[in-house]
N, C-alpha and C positions, 0 to 999 in steps of 0.2 A: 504494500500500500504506500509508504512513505517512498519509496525507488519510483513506484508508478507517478508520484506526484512529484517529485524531483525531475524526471524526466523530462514532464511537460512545462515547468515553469523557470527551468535553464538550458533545454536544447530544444523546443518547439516552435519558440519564437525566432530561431536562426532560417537562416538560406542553408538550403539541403549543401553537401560538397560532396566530390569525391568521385569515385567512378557511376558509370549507367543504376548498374546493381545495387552499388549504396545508395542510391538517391531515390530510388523508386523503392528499396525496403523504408527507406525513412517518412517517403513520401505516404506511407500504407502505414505505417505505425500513427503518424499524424490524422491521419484520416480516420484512424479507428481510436484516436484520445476523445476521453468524455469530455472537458476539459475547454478543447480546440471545439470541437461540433457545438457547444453550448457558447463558446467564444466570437462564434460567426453568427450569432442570431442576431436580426435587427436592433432588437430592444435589449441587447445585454448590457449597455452602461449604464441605461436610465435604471431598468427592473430585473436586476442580476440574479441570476439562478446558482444556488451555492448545496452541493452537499457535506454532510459533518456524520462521523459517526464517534462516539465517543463510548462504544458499547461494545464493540467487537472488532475481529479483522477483520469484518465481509464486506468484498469491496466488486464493485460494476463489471459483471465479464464482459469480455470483448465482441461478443456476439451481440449486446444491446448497444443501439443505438438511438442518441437524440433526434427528436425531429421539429422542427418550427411549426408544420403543416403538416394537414395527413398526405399522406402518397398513395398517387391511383396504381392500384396492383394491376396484372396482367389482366385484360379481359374486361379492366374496368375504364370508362371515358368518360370525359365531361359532354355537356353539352357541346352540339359543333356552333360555329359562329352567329349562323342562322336561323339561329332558334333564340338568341339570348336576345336581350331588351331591357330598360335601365330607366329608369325616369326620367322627366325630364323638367321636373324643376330648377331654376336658374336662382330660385332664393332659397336657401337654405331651410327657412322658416315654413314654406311650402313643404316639408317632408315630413311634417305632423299631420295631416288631412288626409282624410278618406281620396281627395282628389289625387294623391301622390301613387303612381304606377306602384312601386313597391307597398304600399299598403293598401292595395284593392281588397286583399284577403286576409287582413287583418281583423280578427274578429273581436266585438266591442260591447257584445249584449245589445246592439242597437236593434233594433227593426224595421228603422231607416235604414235602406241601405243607399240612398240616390244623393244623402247630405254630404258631398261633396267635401264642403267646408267643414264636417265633423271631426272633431280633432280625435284618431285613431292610434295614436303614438305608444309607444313600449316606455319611453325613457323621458325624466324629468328632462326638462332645455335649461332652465335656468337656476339659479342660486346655487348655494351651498348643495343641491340634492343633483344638481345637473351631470348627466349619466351615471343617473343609477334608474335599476327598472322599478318601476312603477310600483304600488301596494298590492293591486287588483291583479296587474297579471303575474307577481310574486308568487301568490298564492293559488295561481291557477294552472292550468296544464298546455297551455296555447302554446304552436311556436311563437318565434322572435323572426319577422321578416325585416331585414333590413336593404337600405339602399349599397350599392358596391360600383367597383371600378365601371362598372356598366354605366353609370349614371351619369346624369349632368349636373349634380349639385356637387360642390366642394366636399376635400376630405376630410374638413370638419362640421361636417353635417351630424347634427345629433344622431343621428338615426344611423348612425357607422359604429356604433361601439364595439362590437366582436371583431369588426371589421379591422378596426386600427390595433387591435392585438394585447395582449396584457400588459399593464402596467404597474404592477405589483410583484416586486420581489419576491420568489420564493428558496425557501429549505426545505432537499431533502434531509432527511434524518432519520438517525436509527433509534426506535423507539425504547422504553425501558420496560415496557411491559413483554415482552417478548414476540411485539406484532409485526417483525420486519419493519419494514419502514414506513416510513410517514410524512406528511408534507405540513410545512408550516408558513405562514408571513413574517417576513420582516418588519410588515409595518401595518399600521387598523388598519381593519379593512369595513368598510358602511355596510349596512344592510341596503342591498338592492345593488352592493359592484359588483361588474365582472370582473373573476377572476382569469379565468385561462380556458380555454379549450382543451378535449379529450381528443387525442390523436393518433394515429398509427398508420398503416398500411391499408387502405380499403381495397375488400378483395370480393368475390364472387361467393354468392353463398356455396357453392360446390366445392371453389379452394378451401371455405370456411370448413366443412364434412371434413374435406380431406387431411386435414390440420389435425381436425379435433381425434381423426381416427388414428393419425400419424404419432398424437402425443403420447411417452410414453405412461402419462397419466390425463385420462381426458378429460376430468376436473378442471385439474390445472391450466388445460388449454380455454373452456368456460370461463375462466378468470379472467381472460383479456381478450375477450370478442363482445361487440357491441354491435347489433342490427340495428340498422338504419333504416326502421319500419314506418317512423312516425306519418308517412303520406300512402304508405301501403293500403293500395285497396284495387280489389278483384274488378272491377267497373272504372277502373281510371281511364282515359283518354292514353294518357300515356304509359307504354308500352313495360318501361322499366320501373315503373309504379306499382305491376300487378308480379303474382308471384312471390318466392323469397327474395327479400331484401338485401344488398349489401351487407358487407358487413365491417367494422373495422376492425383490425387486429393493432393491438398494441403490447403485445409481449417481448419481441425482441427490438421495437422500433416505437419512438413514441415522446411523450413529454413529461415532466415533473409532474401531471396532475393521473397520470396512472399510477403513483406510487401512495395514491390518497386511500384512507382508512374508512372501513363503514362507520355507520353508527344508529342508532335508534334514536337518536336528536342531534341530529346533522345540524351545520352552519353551512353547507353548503347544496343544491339545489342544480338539475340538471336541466337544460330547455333546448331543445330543437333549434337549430336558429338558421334562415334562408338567405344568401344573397340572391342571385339570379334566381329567377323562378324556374328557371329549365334545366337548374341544378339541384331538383329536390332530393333525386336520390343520390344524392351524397351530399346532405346536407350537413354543417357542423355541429356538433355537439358542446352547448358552452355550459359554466358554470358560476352559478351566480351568489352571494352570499343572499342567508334568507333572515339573517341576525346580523346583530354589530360584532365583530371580531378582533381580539385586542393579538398586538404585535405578538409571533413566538406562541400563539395558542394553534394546536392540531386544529390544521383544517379535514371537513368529512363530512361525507352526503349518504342519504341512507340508499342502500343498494337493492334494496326494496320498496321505494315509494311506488303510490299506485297506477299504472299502467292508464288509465280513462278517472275520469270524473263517478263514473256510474260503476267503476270496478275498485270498491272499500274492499273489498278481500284482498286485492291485491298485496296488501303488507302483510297479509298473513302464509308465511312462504310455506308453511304447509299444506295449503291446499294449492300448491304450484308444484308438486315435487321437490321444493327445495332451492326450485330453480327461480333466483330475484332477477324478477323485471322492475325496470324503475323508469324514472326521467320526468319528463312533462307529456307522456303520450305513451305509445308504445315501444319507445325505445326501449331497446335491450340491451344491458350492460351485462352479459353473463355469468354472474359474483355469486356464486355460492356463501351462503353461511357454515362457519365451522371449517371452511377451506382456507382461509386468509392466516395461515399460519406462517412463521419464517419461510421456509423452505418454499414456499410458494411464491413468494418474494422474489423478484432478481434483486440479486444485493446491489450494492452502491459501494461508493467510492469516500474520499472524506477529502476535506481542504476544500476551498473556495474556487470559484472560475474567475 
């Protein structure tokens, strides 16, 4: 552990030298530092990603890797050019109304659906409270459609928060209760911020089988696959809509917020969240505090929240097999209970990035 952090913070930041051979082993060792891959993320000076473990040796195999965004697996596409479409308000202020593209299908309890001007918005615009999500759809199970690069309004449009990415420092850490690991803040975090998106590799529900049936525990492998059901329906229009879902895998590839802890009173809350409408089925997974959260306190979402509005059994994982669905809809985070022991854990590393 102490050699692997040595490594990276007095020969990583050099110019490769030496012969072909040297250079391309060095250049592959750099490539596979946790260290370097979390050093090249956009927002690492602002909201720095740091692991510590002060519990044990267990330290980040080579095989896991960081990721800023999910990556589309083999077999997986985004929407092609000609299908996307973007709003097109030129005021910013415009992206709170039922009239704003991205929030046609924003849903508001309304029964007006023609009021244009009806302000439809996820996120506070102003004050002290400005980007954090709202009370009403906190506590409810809607996606989050926001505006994106598609758009004409600025990329400081309220209505871009997932979009512009975390802005909150996090730690991994090795816990003391013996739950592997765990992720924390650096700093309060509001009730109603985003904190980060769940991430990994989005693959095909058949790669997903294949996986599950490849692990040498296929528990283990349920632990970090998540469907991306939440717009799945038999009668969609769209084609990749009906059927098994996407899925993401985050077990060997992924972010600080897969190393997050369950709980039965979570501070943390999962939501669907849409940019481009023609990119539902891979749409992101964000995570939002649903409480005030003081610095250094375990952040955790329960891995059992309920599935639909109309489905209260759902937090009772035994009339599921065992098997917790959670999030704001049908997404599937596939977290067993009782499973979440060390060993199911990829360990981590320790020092600072």
């Amino acid at each position: 552990m102490e050699a692997a952090t040595e490594q990276h913070f007095f020969y990583h930041g050099k110019e490769p030298s030496g012969s072909k051979a040297a250079i391309k082993a060095f250049e592959k060792e750099r490539d596979s530092c946790h260290w370097c891959q979390i050093r090249h993320f956009p927002n690492n000076k602002k909201a720095p990603i740091t692991i510590v473990n002060d519990e044990d040796d267990a330290v980040l195999p080579s095989t896991f890797r960081f990721l800023q965004d999910s990556k589309l697996g083999s077999g997986v596409q985004a929407a092609e050019d000609s299908f996307r479409s973007g709003c097109e308000c030129r005021d910013d202020e415009e992206c709170q109304y039922r009239g704003c593209l991205c929030l046609q299908e924003q849903d508001d309890d309304s029964d007006d659906e023609s009021q244009a001007r009806k302000k439809v918005y996820m996120y506070h615009t102003h004050g002290s409270k400005a980007g954090l999500l709202r009370s009403k759809h906190l506590s409810s199970k809607r996606p989050i459609y926001e505006c994106h690069e598609g758009c004409a309004c600025s990329t400081d449009c309220p209505n871009r928060v997932v979009e512009r990415g975390r802005k909150v420092p996090l730690e991994i850490f090795r816990t003391s209760n013996k739950r592997g690991w765990g992720v924390r803040s650096l700093v309060d975090i509001k009730r109603g911020q985003f904190v980060d998106k769940y991430v990994g590799e989005i693959i095909t529900p058949q790669e997903a089988e294949r996986r599950r049936n490849a692990s040498d525990i296929a528990q283990r492998k349920d632990v970090y696959l998540f469907a991306l059901d939440k717009f799945t329906d038999q009668e969609s229009p769209d084609p990749r809509l009906r059927g098994h879902p996407l899925e993401i895998d985050g077990e060997f590839m992924s972010g600080p917020t897969r190393f997050i802890n369950h709980s039965c009173d979570p501070n943390l809350r999962i939501f669907a969240r849409v940019g481009d409408h023609a990119d539902k089925h891979i749409h992101s997974i964000a995570m939002f505090a649903i409480k005030d959260i003081k610095r250094m306190e375990e952040l955790t979402f329960d891995y059992v929240d309920g599935v639909s509005e109309e489905d209260d059994d759902a937090k009772d994982a035994s009339k599921h097999g065992d098997m917790s669905r959670l999030g704001n809809g049908p997404d599937t985070l596939r977290k067993r209970r009782g499973l979440m022991e060390p060993q199911f854990h990829v360990p981590g590393s320790t020092s600072e990035m």
